[in-house]
C-alpha positions as CSV (number, residue, x, y, z in Angstrom):
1,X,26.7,140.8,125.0
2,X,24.4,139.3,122.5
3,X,25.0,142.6,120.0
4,X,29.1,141.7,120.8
5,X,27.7,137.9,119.6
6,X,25.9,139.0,116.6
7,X,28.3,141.4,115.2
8,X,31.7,139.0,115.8
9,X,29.4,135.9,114.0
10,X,31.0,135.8,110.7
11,X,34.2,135.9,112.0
12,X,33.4,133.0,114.5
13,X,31.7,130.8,111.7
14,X,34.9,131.9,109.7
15,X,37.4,130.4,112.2
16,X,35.2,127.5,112.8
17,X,34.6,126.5,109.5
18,X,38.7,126.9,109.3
19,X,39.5,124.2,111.7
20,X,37.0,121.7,110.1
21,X,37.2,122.7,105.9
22,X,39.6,125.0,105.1
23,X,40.6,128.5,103.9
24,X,37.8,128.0,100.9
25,X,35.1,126.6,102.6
26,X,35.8,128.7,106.0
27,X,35.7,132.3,103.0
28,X,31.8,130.2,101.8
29,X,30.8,130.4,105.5
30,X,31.7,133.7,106.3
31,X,30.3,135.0,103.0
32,X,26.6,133.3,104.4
33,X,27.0,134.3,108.0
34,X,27.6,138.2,106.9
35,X,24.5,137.4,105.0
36,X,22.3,136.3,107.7
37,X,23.9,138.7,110.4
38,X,22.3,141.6,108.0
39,X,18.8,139.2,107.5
40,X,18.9,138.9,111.7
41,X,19.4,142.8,112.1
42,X,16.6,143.4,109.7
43,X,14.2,141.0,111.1
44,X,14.7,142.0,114.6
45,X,14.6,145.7,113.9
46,X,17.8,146.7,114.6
47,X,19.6,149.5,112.9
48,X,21.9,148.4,109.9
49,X,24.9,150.4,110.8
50,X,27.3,151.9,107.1
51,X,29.9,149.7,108.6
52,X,27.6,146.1,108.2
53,X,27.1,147.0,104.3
54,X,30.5,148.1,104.3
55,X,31.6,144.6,105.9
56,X,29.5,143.0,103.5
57,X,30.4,144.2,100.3
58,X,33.8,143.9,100.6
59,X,33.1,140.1,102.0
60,X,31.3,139.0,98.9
61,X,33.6,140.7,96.3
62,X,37.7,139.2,98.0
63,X,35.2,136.5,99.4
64,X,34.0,135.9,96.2
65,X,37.2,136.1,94.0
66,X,38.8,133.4,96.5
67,X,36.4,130.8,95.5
68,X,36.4,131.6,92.2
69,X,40.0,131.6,91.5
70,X,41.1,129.4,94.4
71,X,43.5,131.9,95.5
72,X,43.4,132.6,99.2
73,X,45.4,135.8,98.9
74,X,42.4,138.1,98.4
75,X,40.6,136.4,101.5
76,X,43.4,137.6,103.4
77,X,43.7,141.1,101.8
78,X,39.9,141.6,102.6
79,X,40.7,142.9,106.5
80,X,43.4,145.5,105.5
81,X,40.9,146.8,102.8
82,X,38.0,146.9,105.2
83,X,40.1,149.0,107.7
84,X,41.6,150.8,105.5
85,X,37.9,152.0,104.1
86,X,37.0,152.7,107.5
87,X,40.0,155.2,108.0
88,X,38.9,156.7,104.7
89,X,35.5,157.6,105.2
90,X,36.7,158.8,108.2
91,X,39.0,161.2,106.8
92,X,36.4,162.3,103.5
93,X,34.7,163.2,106.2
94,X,36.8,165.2,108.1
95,X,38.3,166.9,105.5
96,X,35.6,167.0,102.3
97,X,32.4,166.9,103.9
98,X,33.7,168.9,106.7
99,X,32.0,166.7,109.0
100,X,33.0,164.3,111.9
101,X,31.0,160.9,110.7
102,X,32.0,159.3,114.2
103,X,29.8,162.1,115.6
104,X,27.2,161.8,113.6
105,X,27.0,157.8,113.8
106,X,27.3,158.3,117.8
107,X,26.5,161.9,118.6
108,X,22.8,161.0,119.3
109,X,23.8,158.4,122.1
110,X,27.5,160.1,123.6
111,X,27.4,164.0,124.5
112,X,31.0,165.4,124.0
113,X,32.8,168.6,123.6
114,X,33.6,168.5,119.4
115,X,37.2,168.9,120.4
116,X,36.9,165.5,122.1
117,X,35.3,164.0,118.8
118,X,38.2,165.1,117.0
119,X,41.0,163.4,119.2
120,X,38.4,159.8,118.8
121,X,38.0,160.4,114.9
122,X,41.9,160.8,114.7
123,X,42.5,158.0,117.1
124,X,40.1,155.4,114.7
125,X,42.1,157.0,111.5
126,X,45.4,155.8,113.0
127,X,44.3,152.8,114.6
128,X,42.5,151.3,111.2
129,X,45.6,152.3,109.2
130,X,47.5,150.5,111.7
131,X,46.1,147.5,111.8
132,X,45.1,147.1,108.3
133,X,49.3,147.4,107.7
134,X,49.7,144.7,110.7
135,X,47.2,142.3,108.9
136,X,49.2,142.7,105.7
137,X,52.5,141.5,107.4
138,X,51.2,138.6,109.4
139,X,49.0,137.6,106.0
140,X,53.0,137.6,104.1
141,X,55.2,136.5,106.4
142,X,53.2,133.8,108.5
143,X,51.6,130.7,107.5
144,X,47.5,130.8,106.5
145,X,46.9,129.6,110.0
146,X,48.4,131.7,111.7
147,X,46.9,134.5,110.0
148,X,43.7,133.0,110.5
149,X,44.3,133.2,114.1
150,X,45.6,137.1,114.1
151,X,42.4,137.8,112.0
152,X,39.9,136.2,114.7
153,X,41.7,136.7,118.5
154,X,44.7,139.1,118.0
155,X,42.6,141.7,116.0
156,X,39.8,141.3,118.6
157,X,41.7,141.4,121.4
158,X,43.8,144.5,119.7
159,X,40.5,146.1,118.8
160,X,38.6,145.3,122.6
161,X,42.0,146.7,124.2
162,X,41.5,150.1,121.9
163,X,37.8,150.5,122.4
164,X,38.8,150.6,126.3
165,X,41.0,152.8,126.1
166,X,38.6,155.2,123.9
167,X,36.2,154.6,127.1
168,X,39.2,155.8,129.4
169,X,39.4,159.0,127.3
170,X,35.4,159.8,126.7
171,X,34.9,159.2,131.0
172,X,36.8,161.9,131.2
173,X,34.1,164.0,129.9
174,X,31.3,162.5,131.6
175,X,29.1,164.0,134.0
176,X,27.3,161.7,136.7
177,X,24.0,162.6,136.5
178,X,21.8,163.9,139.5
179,X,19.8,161.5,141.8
180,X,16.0,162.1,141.6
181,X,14.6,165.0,143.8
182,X,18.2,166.3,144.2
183,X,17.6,169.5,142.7
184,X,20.6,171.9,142.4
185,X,20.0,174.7,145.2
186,X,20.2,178.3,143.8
187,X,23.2,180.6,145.0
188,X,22.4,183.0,147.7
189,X,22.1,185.9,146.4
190,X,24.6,188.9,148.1
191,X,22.8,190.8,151.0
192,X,21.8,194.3,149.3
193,X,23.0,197.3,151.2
194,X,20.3,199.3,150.5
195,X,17.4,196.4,151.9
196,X,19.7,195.6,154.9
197,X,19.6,199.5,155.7
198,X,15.8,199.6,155.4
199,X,15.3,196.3,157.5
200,X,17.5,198.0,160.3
201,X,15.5,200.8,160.3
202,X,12.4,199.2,160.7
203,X,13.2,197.4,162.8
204,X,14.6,200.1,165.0
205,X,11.4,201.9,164.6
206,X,9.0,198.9,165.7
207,X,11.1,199.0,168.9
């Protein structure tokens, strides 16, 4: 819960900052809350995941260029371009550095069948490229609030529904694992002909 917390922060200060200031000041707020998220992750320890750098790159560059030139378009191109960046690395890496990145971000914790990371790599291509084109609409076709509202619940709630569903697909794979001091018991091996025949004998013999 409190990694959920620290990783939706900036888009929490975003919308709150929204309500109170505006599209400007709400872009200011975000900009220092990515900020600090990485300062927190670095002072506690914590791994700074490629996506973090990713998120805050892109944040102070259209973050940036909507304060300076007061134009709130590029605020609202920033999710689209940070999904779309996503599904791309995703697919260098599939396809140019013959590697699946999703494995190798989350191989070390999730132990699947490589078939299985496929179908999850594919499933995150599709799913950024989706929702990067769904951002794009609402951002040109609805008012800036109610973008602002598709950009901090609907994409949430779209991307909690999809990371669910991904959990539904991987427990097919899992195994449970064994209690303590339940130790699989070996087969029994097949009676041998030849040992049964001796055994019969001597016991026939001790008789």
């Amino acid at each position: 819960m409190k990694k959920l917390l620290v990783d939706f922060l900036p888009l929490l200060v975003f919308f709150v900052v929204y309500k109170f200031g505006g599209i400007y000041a709400a872009t200011g707020a975000a900009i220092v809350a990515t900020f600090l998220q990485l300062g927190y992750l670095k002072f506690t320890k914590q791994t700074i995941e490629p996506m973090h750098w990713l998120g805050f790159v892109i944040v102070i560059v259209f973050g940036g260029l909507t304060i300076y030139l007061q134009d709130e378009r590029f605020i609202k191109l920033k999710p689209s371009i940070l999904y779309w960046a996503f599904a791309v690395t995703l697919l260098v890496g599939l396809f140019i550095m013959k590697r699946n990145l999703l494995k190798s971000l989350l191989g070390s914790k999730l132990e699947l069948p490589d078939h299985a990371w496929n179908v999850l790599a594919w499933m995150w291509i599709v799913f950024f490229g989706f929702m990067g084109a769904l951002n794009l609409y609402i951002a040109n076709r609805f008012p800036t609030a109610t973008w602002v509202d598709f950009k901090v619940w609907w994409s949430m709630g779209l991307i909690l529904t999809f990371s669910v569903l991904q959990a539904l697909y991987m427990s097919k794979f899992m195994t449970e694992p064994e209690a303590p001091g339940q130790a699989k018991q070996p087969l029994a091996k097949a009676s041998d002909p030849d040992t049964n025949s001796k055994t019969k004998v001597t016991d026939g013999t001790n008789r």
